[in-house]
C-alpha positions as CSV (number, residue, x, y, z in Angstrom):
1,X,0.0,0.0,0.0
2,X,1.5,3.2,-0.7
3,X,1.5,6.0,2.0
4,X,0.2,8.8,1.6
5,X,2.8,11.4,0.8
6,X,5.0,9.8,-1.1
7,X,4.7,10.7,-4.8
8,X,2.4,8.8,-7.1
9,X,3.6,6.4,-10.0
10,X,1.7,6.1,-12.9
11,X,0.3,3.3,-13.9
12,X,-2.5,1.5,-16.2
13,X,-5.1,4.1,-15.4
14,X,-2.6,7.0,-15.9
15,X,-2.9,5.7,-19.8
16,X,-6.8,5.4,-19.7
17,X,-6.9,9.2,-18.1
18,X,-4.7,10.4,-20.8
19,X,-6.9,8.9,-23.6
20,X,-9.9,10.2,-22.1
21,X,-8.9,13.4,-21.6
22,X,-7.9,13.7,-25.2
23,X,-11.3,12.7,-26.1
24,X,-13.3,15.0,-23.4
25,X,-10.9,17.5,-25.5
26,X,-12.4,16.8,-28.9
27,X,-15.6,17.0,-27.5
28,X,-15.3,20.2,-26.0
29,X,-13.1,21.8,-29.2
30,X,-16.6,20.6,-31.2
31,X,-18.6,22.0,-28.6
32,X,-16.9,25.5,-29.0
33,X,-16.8,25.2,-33.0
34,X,-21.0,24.3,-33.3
35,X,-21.4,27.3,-30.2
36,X,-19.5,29.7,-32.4
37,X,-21.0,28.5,-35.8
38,X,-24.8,30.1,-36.6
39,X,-27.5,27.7,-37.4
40,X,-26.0,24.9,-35.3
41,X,-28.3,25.0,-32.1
42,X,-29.2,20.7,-32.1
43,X,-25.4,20.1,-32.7
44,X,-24.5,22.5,-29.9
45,X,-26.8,21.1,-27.3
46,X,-25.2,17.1,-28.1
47,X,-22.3,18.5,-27.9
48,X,-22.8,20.6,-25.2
49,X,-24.3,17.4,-23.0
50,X,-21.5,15.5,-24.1
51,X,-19.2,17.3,-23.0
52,X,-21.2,18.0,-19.6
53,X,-21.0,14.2,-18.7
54,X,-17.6,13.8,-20.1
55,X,-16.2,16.3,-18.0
56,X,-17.7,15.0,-15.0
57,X,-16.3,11.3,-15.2
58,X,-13.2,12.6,-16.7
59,X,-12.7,13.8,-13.2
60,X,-14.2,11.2,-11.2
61,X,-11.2,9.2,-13.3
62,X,-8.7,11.2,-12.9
63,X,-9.5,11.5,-8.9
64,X,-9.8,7.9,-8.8
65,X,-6.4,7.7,-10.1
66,X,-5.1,10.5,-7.6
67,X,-6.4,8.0,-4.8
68,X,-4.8,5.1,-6.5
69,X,-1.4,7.0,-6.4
70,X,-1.4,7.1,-10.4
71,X,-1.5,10.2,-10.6
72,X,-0.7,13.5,-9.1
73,X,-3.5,15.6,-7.7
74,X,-2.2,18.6,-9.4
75,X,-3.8,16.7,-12.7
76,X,-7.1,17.3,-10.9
77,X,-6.6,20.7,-10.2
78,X,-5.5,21.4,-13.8
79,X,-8.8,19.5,-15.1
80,X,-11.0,21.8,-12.6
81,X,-9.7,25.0,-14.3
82,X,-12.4,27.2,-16.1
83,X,-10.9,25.5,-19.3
84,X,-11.3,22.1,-18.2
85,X,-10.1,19.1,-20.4
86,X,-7.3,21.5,-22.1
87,X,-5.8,21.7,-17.9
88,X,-5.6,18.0,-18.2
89,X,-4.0,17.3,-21.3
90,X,-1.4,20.4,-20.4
91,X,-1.0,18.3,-17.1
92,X,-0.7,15.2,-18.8
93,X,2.2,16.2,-21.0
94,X,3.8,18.7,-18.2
95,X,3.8,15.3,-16.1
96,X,5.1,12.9,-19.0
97,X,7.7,15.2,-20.2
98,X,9.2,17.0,-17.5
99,X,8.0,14.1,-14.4
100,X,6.3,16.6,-12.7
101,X,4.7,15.0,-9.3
102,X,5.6,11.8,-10.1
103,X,8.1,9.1,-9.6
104,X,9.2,6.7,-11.1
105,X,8.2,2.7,-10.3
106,X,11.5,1.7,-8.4
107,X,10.9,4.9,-6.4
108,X,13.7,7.2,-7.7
109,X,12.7,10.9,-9.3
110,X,12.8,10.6,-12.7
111,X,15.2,13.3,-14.3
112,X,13.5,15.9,-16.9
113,X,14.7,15.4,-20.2
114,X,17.8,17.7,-21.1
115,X,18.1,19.8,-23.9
116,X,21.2,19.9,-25.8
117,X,24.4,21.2,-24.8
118,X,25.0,25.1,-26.6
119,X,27.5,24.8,-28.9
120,X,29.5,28.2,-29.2
């Protein structure tokens, strides 16, 4: 069992998260295109419930996977911004790229990817 302040590590969920959160994204980037488009009322209510139940069990995921220690809860933080599944996708990659709140599975902090050396 892990305790409670050590960092999380992702695992199986972490992936599931990351997919949905890339589709509650599509959803929502239709949402705003049939909301901005004229003429599109019908469109913009499925959309607009799509995203509505989307949204809410992409974060009942993503909190399930902060309480399985797969995830940071800073990811649920950035999903409950006002612009909702773009926070979690920024997150996602902020977390997979740079290992921000996270460690790896043997324990250690992984090290952020390093940039090349300048050459002068």
């Amino acid at each position: 069992m892990a305790r409670p302040f050590e960092k999380p590590v992702p695992g199986r969920l972490f992936v599931w998260v990351k997919r949905f959160s890339w589709v509650e994204l599509a959803i929502f980037a239709g949402l705003i295109l049939f909301w901005l488009l004229p003429g599109y009322d019908t469109e913009t209510m499925v959309f607009g419930w799509a995203h509505g139940l989307g949204f809410i069990a992409l974060c009942i995921v993503i909190w399930i996977a902060c309480v399985r220690h797969e995830a940071p809860y800073t990811l649920l933080a950035a999903t409950l911004t006002p612009v909702g599944p773009v926070g979690s996708v920024i997150g996602i990659e902020l977390i997979e790229r740079r290992g921000w709140g996270i460690s790896s599975p043997d324990g250690d902090i992984p090290d952020p990817p390093q940039s090349a050396p300048d050459q002068t």
